[in-house]
N, C-alpha and C positions, 0 to 999 in steps of 0.2 A: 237297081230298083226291082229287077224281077226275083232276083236273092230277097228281097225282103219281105215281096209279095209271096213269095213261097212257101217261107218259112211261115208268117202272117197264115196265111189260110190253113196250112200242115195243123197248127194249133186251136182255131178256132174253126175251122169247117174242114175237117179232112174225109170230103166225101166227093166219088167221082161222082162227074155229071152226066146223066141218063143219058147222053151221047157223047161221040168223045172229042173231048177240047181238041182243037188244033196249038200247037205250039206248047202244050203243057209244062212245067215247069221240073226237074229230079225230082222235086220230093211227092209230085201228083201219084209218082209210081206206087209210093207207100200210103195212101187214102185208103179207105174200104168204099168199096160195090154200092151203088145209087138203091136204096132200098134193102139192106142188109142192117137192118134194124140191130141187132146181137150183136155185129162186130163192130160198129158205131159207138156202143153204149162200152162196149172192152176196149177200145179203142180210147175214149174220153178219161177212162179208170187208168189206163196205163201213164195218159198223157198229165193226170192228174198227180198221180202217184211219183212221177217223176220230176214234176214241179214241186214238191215237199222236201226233194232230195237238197242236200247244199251243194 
Protein backbone atom coordinates (compact mmCIF):
# COMPACT_ATOMS: atom_id res chain seq x y z
CA UNK A 1 0.00 0.00 0.00
CA UNK A 2 2.73 2.56 0.73
CA UNK A 3 4.42 1.44 -2.90
CA UNK A 4 1.28 2.72 -4.39
CA UNK A 5 0.77 5.75 -2.34
CA UNK A 6 4.22 6.65 -3.46
CA UNK A 7 4.08 6.26 -6.74
CA UNK A 8 0.42 7.94 -6.51
CA UNK A 9 1.71 11.27 -5.15
CA UNK A 10 5.46 11.08 -7.24
CA UNK A 11 2.73 11.68 -10.12
CA UNK A 12 0.15 13.94 -9.07
CA UNK A 13 1.88 16.04 -6.25
CA UNK A 14 5.63 15.59 -6.14
CA UNK A 15 6.14 18.28 -3.76
CA UNK A 16 7.90 18.25 -0.32
CA UNK A 17 6.04 19.43 2.47
CA UNK A 18 7.11 22.72 4.31
CA UNK A 19 8.23 20.51 6.94
CA UNK A 20 9.64 17.29 6.80
CA UNK A 21 7.29 14.14 6.75
CA UNK A 22 8.20 11.52 9.09
CA UNK A 23 8.44 8.08 7.56
CA UNK A 24 8.49 9.40 3.84
CA UNK A 25 8.21 7.04 1.35
CA UNK A 26 11.91 6.46 -1.89
CA UNK A 27 10.30 8.26 -4.23
CA UNK A 28 9.68 11.65 -1.62
CA UNK A 29 13.40 11.87 -2.27
CA UNK A 30 12.80 12.88 -5.91
CA UNK A 31 9.83 15.72 -5.14
CA UNK A 32 10.96 19.23 -5.70
CA UNK A 33 11.40 22.06 -2.63
CA UNK A 34 7.87 23.43 -0.85
CA UNK A 35 7.78 26.67 -2.86
CA UNK A 36 10.12 26.27 -5.77
CA UNK A 37 7.57 27.25 -8.25
CA UNK A 38 10.24 26.59 -11.68
CA UNK A 39 11.01 23.21 -10.64
CA UNK A 40 7.43 22.20 -10.02
CA UNK A 41 6.23 23.43 -13.45
CA UNK A 42 9.76 21.29 -15.09
CA UNK A 43 9.02 18.82 -12.95
CA UNK A 44 5.14 18.29 -14.27
CA UNK A 45 6.60 18.83 -18.27
CA UNK A 46 8.98 15.99 -17.58
CA UNK A 47 6.36 13.89 -15.83
CA UNK A 48 4.14 14.85 -18.67
CA UNK A 49 6.46 14.23 -21.53
CA UNK A 50 7.01 10.85 -20.37
CA UNK A 51 3.45 9.81 -20.13
CA UNK A 52 3.37 10.42 -24.06
CA UNK A 53 6.26 7.87 -24.23
CA UNK A 54 4.84 4.07 -25.07
Amino acid sequence: MREVAGRTEAYWCPIKHAKKAAGAHEHYLGFVAYGDADAYRKRIAELEEAARKP
